[in-house]
PyMOL commands that place a pseudoatom at each C-alpha (Angstrom):
pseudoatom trace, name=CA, resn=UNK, resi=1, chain=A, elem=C, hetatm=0, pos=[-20.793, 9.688, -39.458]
pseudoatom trace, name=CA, resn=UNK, resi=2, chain=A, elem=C, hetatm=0, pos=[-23.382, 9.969, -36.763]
pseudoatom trace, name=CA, resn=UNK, resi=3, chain=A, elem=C, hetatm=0, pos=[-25.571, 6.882, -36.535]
pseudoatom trace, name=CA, resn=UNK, resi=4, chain=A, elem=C, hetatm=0, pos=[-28.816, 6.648, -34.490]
pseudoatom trace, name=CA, resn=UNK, resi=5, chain=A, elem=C, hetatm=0, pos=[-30.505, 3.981, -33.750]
pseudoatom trace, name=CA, resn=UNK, resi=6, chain=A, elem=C, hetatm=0, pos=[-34.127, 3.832, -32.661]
pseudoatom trace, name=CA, resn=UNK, resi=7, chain=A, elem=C, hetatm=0, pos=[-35.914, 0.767, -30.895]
pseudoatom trace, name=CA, resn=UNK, resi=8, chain=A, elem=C, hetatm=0, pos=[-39.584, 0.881, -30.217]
pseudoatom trace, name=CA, resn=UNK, resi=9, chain=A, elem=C, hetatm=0, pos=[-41.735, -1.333, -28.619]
pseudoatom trace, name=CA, resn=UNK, resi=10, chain=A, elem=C, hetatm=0, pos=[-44.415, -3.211, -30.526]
pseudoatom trace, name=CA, resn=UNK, resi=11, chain=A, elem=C, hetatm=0, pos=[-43.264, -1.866, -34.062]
pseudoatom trace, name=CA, resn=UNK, resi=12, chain=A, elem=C, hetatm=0, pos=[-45.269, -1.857, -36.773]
pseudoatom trace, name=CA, resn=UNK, resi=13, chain=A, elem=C, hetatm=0, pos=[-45.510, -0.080, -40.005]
pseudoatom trace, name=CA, resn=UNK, resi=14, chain=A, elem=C, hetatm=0, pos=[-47.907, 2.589, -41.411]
pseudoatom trace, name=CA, resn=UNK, resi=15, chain=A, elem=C, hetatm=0, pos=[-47.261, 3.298, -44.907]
pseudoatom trace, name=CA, resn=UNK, resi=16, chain=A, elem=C, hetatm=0, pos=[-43.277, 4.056, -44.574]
pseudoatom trace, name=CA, resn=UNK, resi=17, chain=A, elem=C, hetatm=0, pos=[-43.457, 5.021, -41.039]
pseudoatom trace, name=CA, resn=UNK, resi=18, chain=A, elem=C, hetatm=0, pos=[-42.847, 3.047, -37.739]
pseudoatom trace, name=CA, resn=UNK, resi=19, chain=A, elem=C, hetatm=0, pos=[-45.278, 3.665, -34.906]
pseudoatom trace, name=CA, resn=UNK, resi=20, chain=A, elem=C, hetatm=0, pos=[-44.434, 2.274, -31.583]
pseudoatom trace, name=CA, resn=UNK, resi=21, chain=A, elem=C, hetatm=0, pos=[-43.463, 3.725, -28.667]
pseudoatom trace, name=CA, resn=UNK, resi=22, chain=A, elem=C, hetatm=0, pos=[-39.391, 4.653, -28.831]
pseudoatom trace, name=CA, resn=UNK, resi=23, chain=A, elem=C, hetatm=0, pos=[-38.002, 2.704, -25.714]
pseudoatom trace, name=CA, resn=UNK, resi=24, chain=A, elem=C, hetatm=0, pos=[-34.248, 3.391, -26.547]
pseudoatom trace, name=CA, resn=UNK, resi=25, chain=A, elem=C, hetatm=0, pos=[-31.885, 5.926, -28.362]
pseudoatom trace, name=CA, resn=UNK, resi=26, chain=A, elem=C, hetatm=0, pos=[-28.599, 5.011, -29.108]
pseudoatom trace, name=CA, resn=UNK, resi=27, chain=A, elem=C, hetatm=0, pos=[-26.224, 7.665, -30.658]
pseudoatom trace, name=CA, resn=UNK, resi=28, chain=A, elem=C, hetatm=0, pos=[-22.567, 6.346, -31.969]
pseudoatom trace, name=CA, resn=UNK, resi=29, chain=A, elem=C, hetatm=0, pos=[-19.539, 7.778, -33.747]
pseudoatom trace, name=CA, resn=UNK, resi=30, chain=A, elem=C, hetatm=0, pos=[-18.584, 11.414, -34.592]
pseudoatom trace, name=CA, resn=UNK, resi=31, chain=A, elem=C, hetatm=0, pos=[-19.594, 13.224, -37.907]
pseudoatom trace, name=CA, resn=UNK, resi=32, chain=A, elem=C, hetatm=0, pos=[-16.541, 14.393, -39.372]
pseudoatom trace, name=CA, resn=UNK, resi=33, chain=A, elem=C, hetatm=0, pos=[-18.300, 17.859, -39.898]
pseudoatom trace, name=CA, resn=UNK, resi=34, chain=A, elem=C, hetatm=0, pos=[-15.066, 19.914, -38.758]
pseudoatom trace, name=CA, resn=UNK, resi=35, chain=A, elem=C, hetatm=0, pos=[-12.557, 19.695, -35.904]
pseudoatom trace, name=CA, resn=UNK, resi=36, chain=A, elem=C, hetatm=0, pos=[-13.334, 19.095, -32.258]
pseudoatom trace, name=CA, resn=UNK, resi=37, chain=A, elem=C, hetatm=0, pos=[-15.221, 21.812, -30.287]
pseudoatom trace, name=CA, resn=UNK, resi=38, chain=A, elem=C, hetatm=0, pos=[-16.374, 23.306, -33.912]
pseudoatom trace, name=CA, resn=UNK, resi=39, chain=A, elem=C, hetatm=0, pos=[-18.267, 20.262, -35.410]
pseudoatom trace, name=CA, resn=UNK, resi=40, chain=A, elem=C, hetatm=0, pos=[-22.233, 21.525, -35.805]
pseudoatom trace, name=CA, resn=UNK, resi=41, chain=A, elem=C, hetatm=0, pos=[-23.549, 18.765, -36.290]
pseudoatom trace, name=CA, resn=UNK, resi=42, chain=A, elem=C, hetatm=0, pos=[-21.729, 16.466, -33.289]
pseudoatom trace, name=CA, resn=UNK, resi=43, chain=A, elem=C, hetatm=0, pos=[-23.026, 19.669, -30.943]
pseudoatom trace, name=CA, resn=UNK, resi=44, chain=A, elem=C, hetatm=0, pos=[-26.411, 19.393, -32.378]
pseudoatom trace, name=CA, resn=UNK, resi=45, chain=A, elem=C, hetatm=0, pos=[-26.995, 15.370, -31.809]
pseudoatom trace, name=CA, resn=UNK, resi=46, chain=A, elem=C, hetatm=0, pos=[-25.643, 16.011, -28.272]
pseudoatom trace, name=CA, resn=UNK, resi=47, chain=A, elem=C, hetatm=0, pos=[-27.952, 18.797, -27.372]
pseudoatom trace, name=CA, resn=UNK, resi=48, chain=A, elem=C, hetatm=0, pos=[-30.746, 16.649, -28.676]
pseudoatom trace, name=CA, resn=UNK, resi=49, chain=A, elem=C, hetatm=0, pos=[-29.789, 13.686, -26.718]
pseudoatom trace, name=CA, resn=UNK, resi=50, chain=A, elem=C, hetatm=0, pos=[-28.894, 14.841, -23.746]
pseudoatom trace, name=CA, resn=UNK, resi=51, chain=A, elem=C, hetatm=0, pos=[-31.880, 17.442, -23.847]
pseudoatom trace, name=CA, resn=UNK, resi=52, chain=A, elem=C, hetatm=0, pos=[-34.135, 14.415, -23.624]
pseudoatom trace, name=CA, resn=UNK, resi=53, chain=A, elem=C, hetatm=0, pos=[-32.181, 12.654, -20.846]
pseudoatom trace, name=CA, resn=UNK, resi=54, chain=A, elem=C, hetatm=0, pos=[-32.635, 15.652, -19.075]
pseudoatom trace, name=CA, resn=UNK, resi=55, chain=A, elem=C, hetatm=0, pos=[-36.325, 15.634, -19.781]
pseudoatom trace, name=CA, resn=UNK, resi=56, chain=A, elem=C, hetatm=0, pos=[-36.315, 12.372, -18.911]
pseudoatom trace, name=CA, resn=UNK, resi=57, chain=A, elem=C, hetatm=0, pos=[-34.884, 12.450, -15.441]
pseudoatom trace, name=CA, resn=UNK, resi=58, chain=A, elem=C, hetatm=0, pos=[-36.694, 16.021, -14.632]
pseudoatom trace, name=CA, resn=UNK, resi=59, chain=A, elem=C, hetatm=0, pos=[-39.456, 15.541, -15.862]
pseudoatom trace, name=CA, resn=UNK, resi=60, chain=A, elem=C, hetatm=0, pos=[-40.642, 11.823, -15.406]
pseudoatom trace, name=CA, resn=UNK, resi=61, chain=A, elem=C, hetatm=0, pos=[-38.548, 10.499, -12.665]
pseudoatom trace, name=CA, resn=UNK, resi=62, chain=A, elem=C, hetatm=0, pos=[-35.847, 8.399, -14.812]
pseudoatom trace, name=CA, resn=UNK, resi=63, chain=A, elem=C, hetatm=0, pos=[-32.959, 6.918, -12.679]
pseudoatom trace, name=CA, resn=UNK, resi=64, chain=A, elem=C, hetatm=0, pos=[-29.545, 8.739, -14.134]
pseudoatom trace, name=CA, resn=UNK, resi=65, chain=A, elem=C, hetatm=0, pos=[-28.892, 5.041, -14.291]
pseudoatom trace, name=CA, resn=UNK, resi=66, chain=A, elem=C, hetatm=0, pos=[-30.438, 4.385, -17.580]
pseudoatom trace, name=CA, resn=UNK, resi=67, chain=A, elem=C, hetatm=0, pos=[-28.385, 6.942, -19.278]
pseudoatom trace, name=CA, resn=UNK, resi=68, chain=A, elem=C, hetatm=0, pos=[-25.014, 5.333, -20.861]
pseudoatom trace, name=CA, resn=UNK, resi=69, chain=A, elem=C, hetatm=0, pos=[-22.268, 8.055, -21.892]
pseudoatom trace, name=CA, resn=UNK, resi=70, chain=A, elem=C, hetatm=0, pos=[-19.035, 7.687, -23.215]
pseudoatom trace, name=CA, resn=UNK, resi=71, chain=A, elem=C, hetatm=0, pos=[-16.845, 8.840, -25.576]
pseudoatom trace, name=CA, resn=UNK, resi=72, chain=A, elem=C, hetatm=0, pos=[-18.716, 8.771, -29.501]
pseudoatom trace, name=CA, resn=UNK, resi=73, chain=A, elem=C, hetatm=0, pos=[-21.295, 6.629, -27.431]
pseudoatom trace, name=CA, resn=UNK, resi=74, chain=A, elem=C, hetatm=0, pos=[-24.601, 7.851, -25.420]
pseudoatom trace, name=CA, resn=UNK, resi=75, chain=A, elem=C, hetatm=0, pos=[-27.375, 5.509, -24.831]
pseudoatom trace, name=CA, resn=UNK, resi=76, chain=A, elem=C, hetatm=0, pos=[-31.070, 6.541, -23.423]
pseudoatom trace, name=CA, resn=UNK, resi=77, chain=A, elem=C, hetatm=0, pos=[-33.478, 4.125, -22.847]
pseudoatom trace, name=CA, resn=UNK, resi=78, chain=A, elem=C, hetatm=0, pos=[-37.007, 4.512, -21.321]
pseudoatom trace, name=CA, resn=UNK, resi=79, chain=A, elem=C, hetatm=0, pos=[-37.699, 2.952, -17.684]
pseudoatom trace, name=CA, resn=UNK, resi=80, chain=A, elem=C, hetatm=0, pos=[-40.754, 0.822, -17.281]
pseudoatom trace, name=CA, resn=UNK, resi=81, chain=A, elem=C, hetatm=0, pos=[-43.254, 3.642, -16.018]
pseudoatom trace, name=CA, resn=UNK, resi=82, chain=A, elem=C, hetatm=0, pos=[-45.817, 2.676, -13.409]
pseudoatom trace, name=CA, resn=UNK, resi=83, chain=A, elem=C, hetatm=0, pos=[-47.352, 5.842, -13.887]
pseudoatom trace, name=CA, resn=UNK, resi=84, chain=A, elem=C, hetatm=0, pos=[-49.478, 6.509, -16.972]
pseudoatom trace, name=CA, resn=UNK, resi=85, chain=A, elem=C, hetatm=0, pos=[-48.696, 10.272, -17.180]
pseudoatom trace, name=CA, resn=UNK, resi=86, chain=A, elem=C, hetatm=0, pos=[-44.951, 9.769, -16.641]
pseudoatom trace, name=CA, resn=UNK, resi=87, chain=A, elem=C, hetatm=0, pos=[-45.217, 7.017, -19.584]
pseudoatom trace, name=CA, resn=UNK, resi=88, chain=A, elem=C, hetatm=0, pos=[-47.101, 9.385, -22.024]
pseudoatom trace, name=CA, resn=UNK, resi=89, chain=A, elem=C, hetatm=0, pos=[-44.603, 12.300, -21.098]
pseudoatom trace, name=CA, resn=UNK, resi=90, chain=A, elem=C, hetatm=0, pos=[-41.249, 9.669, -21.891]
pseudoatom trace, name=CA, resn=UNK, resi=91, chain=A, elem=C, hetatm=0, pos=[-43.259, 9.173, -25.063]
pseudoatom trace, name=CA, resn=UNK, resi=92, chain=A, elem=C, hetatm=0, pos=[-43.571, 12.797, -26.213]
pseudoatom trace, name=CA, resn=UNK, resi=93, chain=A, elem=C, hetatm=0, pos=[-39.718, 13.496, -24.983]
pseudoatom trace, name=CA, resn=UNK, resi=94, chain=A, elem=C, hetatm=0, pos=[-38.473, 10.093, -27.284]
pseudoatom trace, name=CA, resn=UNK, resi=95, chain=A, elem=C, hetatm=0, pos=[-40.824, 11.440, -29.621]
pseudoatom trace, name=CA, resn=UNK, resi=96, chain=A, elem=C, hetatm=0, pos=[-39.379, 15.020, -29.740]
pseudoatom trace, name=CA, resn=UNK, resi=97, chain=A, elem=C, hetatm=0, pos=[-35.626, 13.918, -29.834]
pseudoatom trace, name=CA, resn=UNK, resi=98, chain=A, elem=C, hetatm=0, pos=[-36.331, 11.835, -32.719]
pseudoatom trace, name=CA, resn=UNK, resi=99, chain=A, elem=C, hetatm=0, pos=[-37.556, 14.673, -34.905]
pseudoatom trace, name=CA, resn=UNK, resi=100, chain=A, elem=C, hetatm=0, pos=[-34.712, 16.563, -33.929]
pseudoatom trace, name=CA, resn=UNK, resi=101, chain=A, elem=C, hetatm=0, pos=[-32.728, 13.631, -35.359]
pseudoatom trace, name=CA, resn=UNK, resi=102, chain=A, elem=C, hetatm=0, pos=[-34.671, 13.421, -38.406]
pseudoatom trace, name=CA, resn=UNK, resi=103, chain=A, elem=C, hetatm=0, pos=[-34.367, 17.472, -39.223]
pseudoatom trace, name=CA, resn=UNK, resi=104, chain=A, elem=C, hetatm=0, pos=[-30.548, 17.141, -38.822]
pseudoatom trace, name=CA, resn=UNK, resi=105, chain=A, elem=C, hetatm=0, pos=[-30.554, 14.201, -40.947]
pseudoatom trace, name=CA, resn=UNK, resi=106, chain=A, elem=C, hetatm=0, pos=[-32.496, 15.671, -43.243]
pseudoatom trace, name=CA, resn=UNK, resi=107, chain=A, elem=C, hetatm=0, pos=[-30.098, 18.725, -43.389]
pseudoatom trace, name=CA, resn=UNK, resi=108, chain=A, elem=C, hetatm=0, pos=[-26.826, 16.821, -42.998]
pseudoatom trace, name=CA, resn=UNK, resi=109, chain=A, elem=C, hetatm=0, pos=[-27.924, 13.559, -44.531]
pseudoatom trace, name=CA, resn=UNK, resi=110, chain=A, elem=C, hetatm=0, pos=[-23.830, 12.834, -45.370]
pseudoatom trace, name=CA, resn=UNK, resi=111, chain=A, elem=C, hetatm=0, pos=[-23.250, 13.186, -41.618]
pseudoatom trace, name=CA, resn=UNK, resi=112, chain=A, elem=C, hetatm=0, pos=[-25.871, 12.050, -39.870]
pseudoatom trace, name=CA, resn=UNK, resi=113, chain=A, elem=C, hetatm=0, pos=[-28.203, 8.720, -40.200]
pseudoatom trace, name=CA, resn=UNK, resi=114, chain=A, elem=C, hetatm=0, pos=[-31.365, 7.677, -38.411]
pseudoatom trace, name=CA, resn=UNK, resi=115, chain=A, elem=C, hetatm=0, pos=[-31.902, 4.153, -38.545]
pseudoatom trace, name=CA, resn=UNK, resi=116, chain=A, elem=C, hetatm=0, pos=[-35.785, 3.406, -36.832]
pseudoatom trace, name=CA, resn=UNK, resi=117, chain=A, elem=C, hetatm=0, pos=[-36.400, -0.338, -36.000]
for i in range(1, 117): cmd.bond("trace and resi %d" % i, "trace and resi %d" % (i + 1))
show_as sticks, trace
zoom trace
């Protein structure tokens, strides 16, 4: 199974939902799904990871340095932005990737787990 684990700063909870900005995204393990190079749902929990990364460095200026990759491990965590506009866009990308999370959870709930806090 795919766990993912997602840490926010200044959590708090609304109804059953966490609000808080997502600082980190930690993905571990492998699903099981199928063999390698065929497994859906390990290709679809890297695309959405390393999407954001990407977003993340492109987009608001990350260092490549706060991406941690190795093998069943990739952790993304969210620089301390000076710049308000690069802050709010890390939020929205964090944001994004953990929908994508959720819908594959919700798809492939025997595979996949989202754990947020």
């Amino acid at each position: 199974m795919i766990r993912v684990d997602i840490t926010r700063s200044g959590t708090s909870e609304i109804g059953s939902r966490k609000s808080g900005a997502i600082n980190n995204i930690t993905v571990r393990g492998h699903s099981g799904y199928a063999g390698h190079g065929h497994d859906i749902i390990c290709a679809a929990a890297s695309v959405t990871i390393y999407t954001a990364a990407g977003a993340l460095c492109e987009l608001c200026g990350a260092p490549e340095r706060d991406v941690k990759i190795r093998e069943g491990f990739f952790e993304l965590a969210v620089p301390d932005f000076k710049d308000t506009g690069a802050a709010r866009t890390a939020e929205i990308i964090m944001d994004t990737a953990y929908i994508g999370f959720k819908q594959i959870e919700a798809t492939y709930p025997e595979y996949l787990k989202v754990i947020d806090g």
